[in-house]
C-alpha positions in Angstrom: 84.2 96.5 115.0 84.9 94.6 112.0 84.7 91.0 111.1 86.4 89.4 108.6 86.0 85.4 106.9 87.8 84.1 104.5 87.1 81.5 102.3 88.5 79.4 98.8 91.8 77.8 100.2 92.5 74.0 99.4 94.8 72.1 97.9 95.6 72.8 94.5 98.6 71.5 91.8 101.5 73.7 90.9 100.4 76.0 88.1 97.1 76.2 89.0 94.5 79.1 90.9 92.9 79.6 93.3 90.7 82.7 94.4 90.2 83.9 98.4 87.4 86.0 99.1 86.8 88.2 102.4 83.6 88.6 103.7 83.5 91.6 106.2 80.4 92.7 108.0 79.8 96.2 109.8 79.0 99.4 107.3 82.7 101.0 107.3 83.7 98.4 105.3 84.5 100.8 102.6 86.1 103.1 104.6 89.1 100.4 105.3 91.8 99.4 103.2 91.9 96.1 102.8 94.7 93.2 102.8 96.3 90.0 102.3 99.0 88.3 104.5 100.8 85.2 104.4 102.1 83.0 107.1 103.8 79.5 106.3 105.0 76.5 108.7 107.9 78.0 110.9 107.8 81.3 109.5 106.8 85.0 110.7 103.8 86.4 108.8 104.3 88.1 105.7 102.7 90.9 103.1 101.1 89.6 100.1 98.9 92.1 98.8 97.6 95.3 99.9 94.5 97.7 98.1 93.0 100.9 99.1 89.4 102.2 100.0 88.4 103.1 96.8 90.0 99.8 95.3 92.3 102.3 93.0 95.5 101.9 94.4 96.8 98.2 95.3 100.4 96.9 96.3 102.3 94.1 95.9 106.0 92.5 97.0 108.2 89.8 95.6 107.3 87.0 93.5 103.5 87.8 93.8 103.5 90.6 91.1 102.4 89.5 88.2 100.3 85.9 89.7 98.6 87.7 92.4 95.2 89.9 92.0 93.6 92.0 94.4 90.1 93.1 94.2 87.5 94.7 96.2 83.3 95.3 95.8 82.7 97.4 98.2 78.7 96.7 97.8 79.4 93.3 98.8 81.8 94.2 101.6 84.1 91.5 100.2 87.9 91.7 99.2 88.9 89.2 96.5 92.6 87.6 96.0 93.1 86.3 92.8 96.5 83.6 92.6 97.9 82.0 89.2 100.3 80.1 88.6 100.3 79.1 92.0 104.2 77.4 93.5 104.9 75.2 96.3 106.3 77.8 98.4 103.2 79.9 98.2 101.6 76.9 100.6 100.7 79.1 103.9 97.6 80.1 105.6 96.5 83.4 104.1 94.9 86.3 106.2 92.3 88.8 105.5 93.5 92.2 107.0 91.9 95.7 107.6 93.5 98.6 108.1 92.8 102.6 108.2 96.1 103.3 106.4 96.7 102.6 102.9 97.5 100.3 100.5 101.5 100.3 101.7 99.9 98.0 104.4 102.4 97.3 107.6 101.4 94.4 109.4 101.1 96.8 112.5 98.6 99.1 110.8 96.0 95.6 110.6 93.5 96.8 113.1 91.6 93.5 112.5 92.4 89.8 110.9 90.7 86.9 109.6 91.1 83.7 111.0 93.1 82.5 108.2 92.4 80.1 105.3 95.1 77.1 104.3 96.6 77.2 100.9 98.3 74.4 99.8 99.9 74.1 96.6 101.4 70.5 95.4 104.6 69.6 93.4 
């Protein structure tokens, strides 16, 4: 069983950053990848971001390369998500995810999800 927190959403301006973080507990924390989804007002969840076991291999889609950062510490059994130059249409509630697969994470490989943190970003 894993459990996973996130924390760091608010409300931020257009332009600006923000940085999730994923607390999971159990000791096969290391033994997951790890991931990022999205899921805005009236909209089906999405992939954000995606990074392996050994935090060597990540994936990204769309209009996050480039702004978006994943990072893991697997001492700290904590998954990081780094976002610059945030938009208004990256406003959703963004979900920790852990999956045995790899970093080409399908939102039916997530064995287990946060609760979700809100992400706002303002015009």
């Amino acid at each position: 069983q894993v459990q996973l927190v996130e924390s760091g959403g608010g409300l931020v301006q257009a332009g600006g950053s923000l940085r999730l973080s994923c607390a999971a507990s159990g000791r096969t924390f290391s033994t997951y990848a790890m991931g990022w989804f999205r899921q805005a007002p009236g909209k089906e969840r999405e992939f954000v971001t995606a990074i392996n076991w050994s935090g060597r291999d990540s994936y990204y889609v769309g209009s996050m390369k480039g702004r978006f950062t994943i990072s893991r510490d697997n001492a700290k059994n904590t998954v990081y998500l780094q976002m610059n130059d945030l938009k208004p249409e990256d406003t959703a509630v963004y979900y920790c995810a852990a999956s045995k697969g790899t970093a080409s994470m399908k939102i039916h490989d997530v064995e287990y999800w946060g609760q979700g943190t809100q992400v706002t970003v303002s015009s």
